[in-house]
N, C-alpha and C positions, 0 to 999 in steps of 0.2 A: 504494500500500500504506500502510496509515494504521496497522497493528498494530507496536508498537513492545515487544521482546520485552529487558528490559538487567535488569542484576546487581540493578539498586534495584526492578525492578514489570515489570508490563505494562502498557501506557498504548495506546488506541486509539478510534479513532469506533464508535460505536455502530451497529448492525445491518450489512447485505451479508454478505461470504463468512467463515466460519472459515478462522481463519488471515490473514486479510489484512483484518480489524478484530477490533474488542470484541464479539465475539454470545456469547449465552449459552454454546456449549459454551469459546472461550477463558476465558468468566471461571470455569467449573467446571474444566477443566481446569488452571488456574494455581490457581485455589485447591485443589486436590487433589494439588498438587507442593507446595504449600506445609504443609499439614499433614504428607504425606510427610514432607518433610524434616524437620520439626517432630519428626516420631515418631524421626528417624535421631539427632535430638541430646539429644534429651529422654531416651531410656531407657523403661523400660515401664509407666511411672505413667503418673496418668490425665494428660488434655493441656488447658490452659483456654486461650482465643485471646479477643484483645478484638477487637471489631469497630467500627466506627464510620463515617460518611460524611458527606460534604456535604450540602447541596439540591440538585444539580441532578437534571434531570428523571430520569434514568436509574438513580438509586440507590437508588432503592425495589428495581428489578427486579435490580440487579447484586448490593444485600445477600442478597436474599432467595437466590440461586445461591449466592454464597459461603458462606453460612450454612448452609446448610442443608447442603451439599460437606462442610459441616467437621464435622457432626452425623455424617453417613454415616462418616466416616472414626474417629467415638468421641471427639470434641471438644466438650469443656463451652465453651459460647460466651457472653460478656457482650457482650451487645447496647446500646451505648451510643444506636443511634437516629443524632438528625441530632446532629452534635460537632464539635469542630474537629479538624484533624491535633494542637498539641501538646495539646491533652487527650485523645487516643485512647493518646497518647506516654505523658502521667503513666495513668493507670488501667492499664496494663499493669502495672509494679511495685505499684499499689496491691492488684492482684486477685491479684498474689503469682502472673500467667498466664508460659506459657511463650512467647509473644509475643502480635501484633496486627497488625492488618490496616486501611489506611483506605484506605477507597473514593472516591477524589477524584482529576482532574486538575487541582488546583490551579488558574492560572491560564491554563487554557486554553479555550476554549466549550464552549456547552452541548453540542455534541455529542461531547464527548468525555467517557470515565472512566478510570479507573484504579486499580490495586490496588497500596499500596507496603507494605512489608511490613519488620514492626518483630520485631526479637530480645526477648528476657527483659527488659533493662533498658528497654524500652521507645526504643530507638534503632534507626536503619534499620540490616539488614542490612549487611554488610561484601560487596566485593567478591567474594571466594574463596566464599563464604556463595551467592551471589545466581549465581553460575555451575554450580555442586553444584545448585540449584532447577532453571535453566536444563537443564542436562541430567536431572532427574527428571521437569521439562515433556515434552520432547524424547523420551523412552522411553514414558510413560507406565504407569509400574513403583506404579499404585495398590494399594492392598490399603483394600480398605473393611471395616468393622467388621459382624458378627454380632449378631445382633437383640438379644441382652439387653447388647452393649456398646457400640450407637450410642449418640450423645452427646446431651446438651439445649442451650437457650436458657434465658440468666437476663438478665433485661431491669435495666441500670442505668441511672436517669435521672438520677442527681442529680452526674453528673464535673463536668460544665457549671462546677456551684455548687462543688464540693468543690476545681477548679482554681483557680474566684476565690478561694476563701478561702485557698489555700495562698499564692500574690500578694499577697494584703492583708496576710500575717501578716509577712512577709519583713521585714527591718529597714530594707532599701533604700529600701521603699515609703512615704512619708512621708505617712499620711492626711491630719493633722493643714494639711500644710501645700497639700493639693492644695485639699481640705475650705474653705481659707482665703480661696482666690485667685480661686473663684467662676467658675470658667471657664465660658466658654460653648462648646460643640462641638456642631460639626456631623458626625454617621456616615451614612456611605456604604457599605453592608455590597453589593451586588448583588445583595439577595435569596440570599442566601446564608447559616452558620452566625453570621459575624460579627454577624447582627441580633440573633440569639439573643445571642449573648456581650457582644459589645460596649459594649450601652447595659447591660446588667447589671451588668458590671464596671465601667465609670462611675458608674453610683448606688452602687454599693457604694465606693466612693473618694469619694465624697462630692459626685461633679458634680449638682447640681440643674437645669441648664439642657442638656437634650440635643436636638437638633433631627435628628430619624432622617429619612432619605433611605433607600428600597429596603432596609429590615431585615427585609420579610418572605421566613420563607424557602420560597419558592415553586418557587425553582429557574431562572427565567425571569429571568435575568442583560440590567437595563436598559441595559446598554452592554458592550465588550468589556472581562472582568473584569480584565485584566491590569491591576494598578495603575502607572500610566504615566500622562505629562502628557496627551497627546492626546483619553484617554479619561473625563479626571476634568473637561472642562470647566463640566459641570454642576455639580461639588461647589464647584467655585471660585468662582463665582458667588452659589452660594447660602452659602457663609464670608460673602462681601461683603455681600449684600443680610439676612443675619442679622446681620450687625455683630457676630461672630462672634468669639473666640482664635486658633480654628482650626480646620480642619474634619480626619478620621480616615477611613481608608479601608483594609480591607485584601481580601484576594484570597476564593474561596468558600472556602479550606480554615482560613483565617486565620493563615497561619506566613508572611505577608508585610507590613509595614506600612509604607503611606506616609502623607504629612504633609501640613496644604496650610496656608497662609500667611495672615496675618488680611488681607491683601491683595489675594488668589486665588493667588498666585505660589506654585509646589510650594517645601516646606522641601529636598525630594530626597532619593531613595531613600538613595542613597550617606549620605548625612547621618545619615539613623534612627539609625546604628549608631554614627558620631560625636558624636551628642549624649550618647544613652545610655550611650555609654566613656568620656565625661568626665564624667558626674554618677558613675559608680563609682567610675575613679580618684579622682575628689576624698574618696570616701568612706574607701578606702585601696589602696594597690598593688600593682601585681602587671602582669603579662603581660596582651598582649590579640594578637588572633588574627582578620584576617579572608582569605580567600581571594585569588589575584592579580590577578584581574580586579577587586579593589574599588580604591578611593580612597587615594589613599597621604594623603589629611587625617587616620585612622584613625593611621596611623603616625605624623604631626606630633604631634597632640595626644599618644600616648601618649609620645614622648621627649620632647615638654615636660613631663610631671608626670613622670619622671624612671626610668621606666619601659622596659619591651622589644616592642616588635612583634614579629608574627611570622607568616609568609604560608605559608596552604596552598595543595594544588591545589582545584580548582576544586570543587566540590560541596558538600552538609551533612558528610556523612559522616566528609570527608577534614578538615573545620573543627573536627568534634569531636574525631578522631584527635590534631589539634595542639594543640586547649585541653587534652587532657587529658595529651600528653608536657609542654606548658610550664607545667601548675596554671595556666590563663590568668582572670583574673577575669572577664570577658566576652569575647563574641566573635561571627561572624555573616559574615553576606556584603551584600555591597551592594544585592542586593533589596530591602532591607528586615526582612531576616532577623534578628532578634536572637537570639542564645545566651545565658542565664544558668545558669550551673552550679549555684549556688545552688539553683534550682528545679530544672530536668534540665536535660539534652544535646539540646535540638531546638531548633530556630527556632518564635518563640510571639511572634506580634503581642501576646496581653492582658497577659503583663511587661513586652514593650515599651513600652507606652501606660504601663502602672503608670509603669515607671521613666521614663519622657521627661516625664509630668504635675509625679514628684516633682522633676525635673530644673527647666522652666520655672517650677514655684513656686516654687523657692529662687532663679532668677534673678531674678523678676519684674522680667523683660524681658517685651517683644513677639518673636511669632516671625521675624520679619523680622530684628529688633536680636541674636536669636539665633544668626541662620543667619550675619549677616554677621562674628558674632564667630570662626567656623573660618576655618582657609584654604580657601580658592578653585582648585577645581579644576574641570575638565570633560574629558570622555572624548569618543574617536569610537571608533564600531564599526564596521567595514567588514572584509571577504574577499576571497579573492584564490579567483577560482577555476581547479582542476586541471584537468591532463588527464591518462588513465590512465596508467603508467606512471612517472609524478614519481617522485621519490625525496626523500620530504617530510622526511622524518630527517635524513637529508643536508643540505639545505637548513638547517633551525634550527640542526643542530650548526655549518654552514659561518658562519649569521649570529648565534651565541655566539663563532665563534672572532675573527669582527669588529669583535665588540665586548667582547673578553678584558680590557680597560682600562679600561673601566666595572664595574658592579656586575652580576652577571648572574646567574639565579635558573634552575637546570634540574630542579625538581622536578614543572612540571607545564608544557611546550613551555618556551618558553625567555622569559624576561621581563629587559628589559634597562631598568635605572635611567639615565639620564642626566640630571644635575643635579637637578631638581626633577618631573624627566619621567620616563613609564616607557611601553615600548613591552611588551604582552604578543602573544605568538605561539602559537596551538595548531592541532594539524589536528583537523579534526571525527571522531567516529566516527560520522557517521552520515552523511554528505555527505564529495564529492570537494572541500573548501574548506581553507584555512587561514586562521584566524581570527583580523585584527589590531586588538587594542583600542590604543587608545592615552590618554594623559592630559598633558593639560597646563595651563596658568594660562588659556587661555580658549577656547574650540570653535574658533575658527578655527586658532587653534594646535596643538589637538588634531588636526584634520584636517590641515594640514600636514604634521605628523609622522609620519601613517597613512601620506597619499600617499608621501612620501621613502623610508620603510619596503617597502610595496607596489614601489615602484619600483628598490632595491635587491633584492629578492628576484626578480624579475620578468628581472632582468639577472644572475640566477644560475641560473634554469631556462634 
C-alpha cells in the first residue's frame, strides 16, 4: 500500500488501485475535503486557494484534478504553474486567499506526488485541522457549486520573482557584500523548480559565475532527489573540477538545502541551519528553535552568543508552533530546513542560500575553514524492530525513569542529554519500529551509543 492518508497531505505513487495509491479519483477526492473544509472555516464569502507544484512528471495531471475539484466546488484558484513549496507559502497571504495547496512529494521519486495543504497564513495545516479533513475525506460529505457559482482560474507567474525580491530587500541579506566576494557556484536543482529559482536568485544577489547542473525543469530527477551525500557524488566532483566556492543543491520542492565543500566534502545538512543561526545571532539576539532529532551544535553556538535554544517535536509544523511561543529569531530542522520569521513561517532553501552567501562573505573564509569552525558532531540512525503486542509507552516512560539524573526531554518520545551526547527515542506511526537516533563527537561513537541504547531496551521487552 503506497497511499499515505496523515493530518499534513496525502502522499502516494502514482496510478494502480484507488485507495491504495495517488490515481486521479484520490487526488479529487482529497482535494474536495479540502475545499470542504475550507468552506467549514471560511464562512460564506467567496473562497480563493493558491495552487502551485513541482516538475515532476505527474503534476501536470495531478494540478489539472485539483484545480479544477476546486472550481467545481466555487473556488477562485491562483495558479502559480511550476513554484516552489515556500513561494506557494508566501503568495497565499499575498493573494489575501483562504489557503493553498502544493503539489509535491518533496524528496521522494519520481513516482511519487502529493498534496500538502497550507491554512490562511500560508503555513501547513495544524494537526486537529488535518484530522477534521481526514474524516471529510472518509465521509465524503461534498456539496459542489451550481453553474452560475462555480469558481475560475487566475494564472500568477510572477511569485517566483516577487519571492526573490522580498529576500533581497531583507536587511539580513547583504548584497553588497555577497556582490563582493565573486563567488563561484555550482547548482544542482534535479530538474526540478530549484533550476527555475535558484540560478535566478543568485544573479539577482549578485553571483556572476553560476555553473547549473540539471536546472531544467523537466521532471526527470538525474539521481535520487533526496539531498544526501551518496546521491550528490556528481555535484562534488564537478565543485572540484570547476574550482569552485561551492557547489548548492536542494530537493524538487526546494524547502531543503544542502551545501557541498570547495573540496567535494558535504558542508552537512545539520550545518545549513548552524551556519545561518550564527550569521543572525551575530546580527542580534534572541531564541532559536530547531527540532530533537537535529544537532545539539545549533544549541552550542546559540548559548555561546548568549542566547536560548529551544527543541520541538519533530516536524515543520511543530518548529513553527515553538518559534512562534519563544519570538525565536530563526529556526529549522536539520534537513536542511531553514525558518526565517522575518520573511514567513516555512522552510525556504532561497533565504537560506540569501542568508548563508551573506554569512560566508562576511567571513571570507573557505567553506571547509567554515565548517571546521562549529563543533563536531555526528548522528546514527538505527531501529529497533517490534513485535505486536509491545507496550512501546511503557518502554520510553520505563527508559526516562532510567535516566531521571540526566536531562531528559518528553515532549516528543523521550530524548535523553548525556554530557555532550543525546540519545532520541520515538515509535513510528507508520511502522511497528522504534526509532533511535543518536549523537555524538564522532560516528563511531554515535553508533556505540545506539547499540548500548538498542541493547538496554531490548533487555526491557
Amino acid at each position: 500500500m503506497t497511499l499515505i492518508k496523515s493530518i499534513s497531505g496525502i502522499r502516494g505513487t502514482i496510478g494502480g488501485v484507488p485507495g491504495d495509491n495517488l490515481t486521479p479519483i484520490d487526488a479529487v477526492q482529497f482535494a474536495a475535503a479540502y475545499g470542504t473544509w475550507l468552506r467549514s472555516v471560511s464562512g460564506s464569502g467567496p473562497l480563493k486557494v493558491v495552487v502551485g507544484r513541482d516538475a515532476r512528471l505527474s503534476g501536470e495531471m495531478i494540478a489539472s484534478l485539483v484545480i479544477q475539484t476546486l472550481v467545481g466546488l466555487g473556488v477562485e484558484v491562483i495558479d502559480l504553474g511550476l513554484s516552489t513549496t515556500p513561494t506557494v507559502e508566501m503568495a497565499v497571504p499575498y493573494h489575501q486567499a483562504n489557503g493553498g495547496i502544493i503539489l509535491t512529494a518533496s524528496h521522494n521519486p519520481k513516482q511519487w506526488n502529493a498534496l500538502k495543504l497550507l491554512n490562511s497564513k500560508g503555513e501547513f495545516i495544524s494537526g486537529a485541522e488535518g484530522e477534521l479533513l481526514l474524516k471529510i475525506a472518509t465521509e465524503g460529505s461534498f456539496v459542489f457549486a451550481e453553474i452560475d457559482a462555480i469558481g475560475k482560474v487566475v494564472k500568477d507567474e510572477q511569485a517566483i520573482e516577487r519571492h526573490i525580491e522580498a529576500i533581497c530587500a531583507l536587511p539580513d541579506v547583504d548584497l553588497p557584500a555577497i556582490r563582493n566576494a565573486n563567488f563561484r557556484i555550482v547548482v544542482d536543482a534535479v530538474n526540478s523548480t530549484g533550476g527555475i529559482s535558484v540560478p535566478q536568485l543568485l544573479r539577482r544577489l549578485g553571483v556572476t559565475e553560476i555553473i547549473e547542473m540539471y536546472c531544467d525543469p523537466t521532471g526527470h530527477f538525474p539521481h535520487n532527489p533526496e539531498p544526501l551525500k551518496e546521491h550528490l557524488t556528481e555535484l562534488s566532483a564537478r565543485v572540484v573540477s570547476e574550482k569552485a566556492h561551492l557547489g548548492i543543491t536542494v530537493d524538487p520542492d526546494v524547502d531543503r538545502l544542502a551545501l557541498v565543500n570547495e573540496d567535494g566534502s558535504m558542508f552537512g545538512e545539520e550545518y545549513t541551519l548552524v551556519a545561518v543561526s550564527e550569521y543572525i545571532l551575530s546580527k542580534r539576539k534572541g531564541a532559536t528553535v530547531s527540532n530533537l532529532s537535529s544537532t545539539r551544535a545549533l544549541r552550542d553556538i546559540t548559548e555561546e552568543a548568549g542566547c536560548t535554544y529551544h527543541a520541538s517535536a519533530v516536524g515543520e509544523v511543530n518548529v513553527v508552533v515553538k518559534m512562534k511561543e519563544t519570538d525565536a529569531v530563526i529556526g529549522g530542522e536539520g534537513n536542511g530546513g531553514i525558518i526565517y520569521p522575518d520573511l514567513h513561517y516555512g522552510r525556504d532553501s532561497l533565504v537560506g542560500i540569501a542568508l548563508f552567501l551573506s554569512h560566508l562573505a562576511h567571513k571570507q573564509v573557505s567553506m571547509t575553514a567554515l565548517r571546521a569552525s562549529y563543533p563536531n558532531y555526528e548522528m546514527a540512525k538505527k531501529k529497533i524492530d517490534l513485535t505486536p503486542g509491545i507496550d512501546v509507552d511503557a518502554i520510553l516512560e520505563k527508559m526516562a525513569e532510567n535516566y531521571k539524573n540526566e536531562e531528559v526531554d518528553t515532549v516528543d518520545g523521550v530524548k535523553i542529554y548525556i554530557g555532550k551526547e543525546w540519545v532520541h527515542l520515538r515509535k513510528s506511526n507508520t511502522e511497528p519500529i522504534i526509532r533511535v537516533y543518536t549523537e555524538s563527537k564522532d560516528a563511531q561513537a554515535a553508533s556505540d551509543l545506539a547499540d548500548r541504547i538498542i541493547g538496554e531496551i531490548k533487555a526491557l521487552i
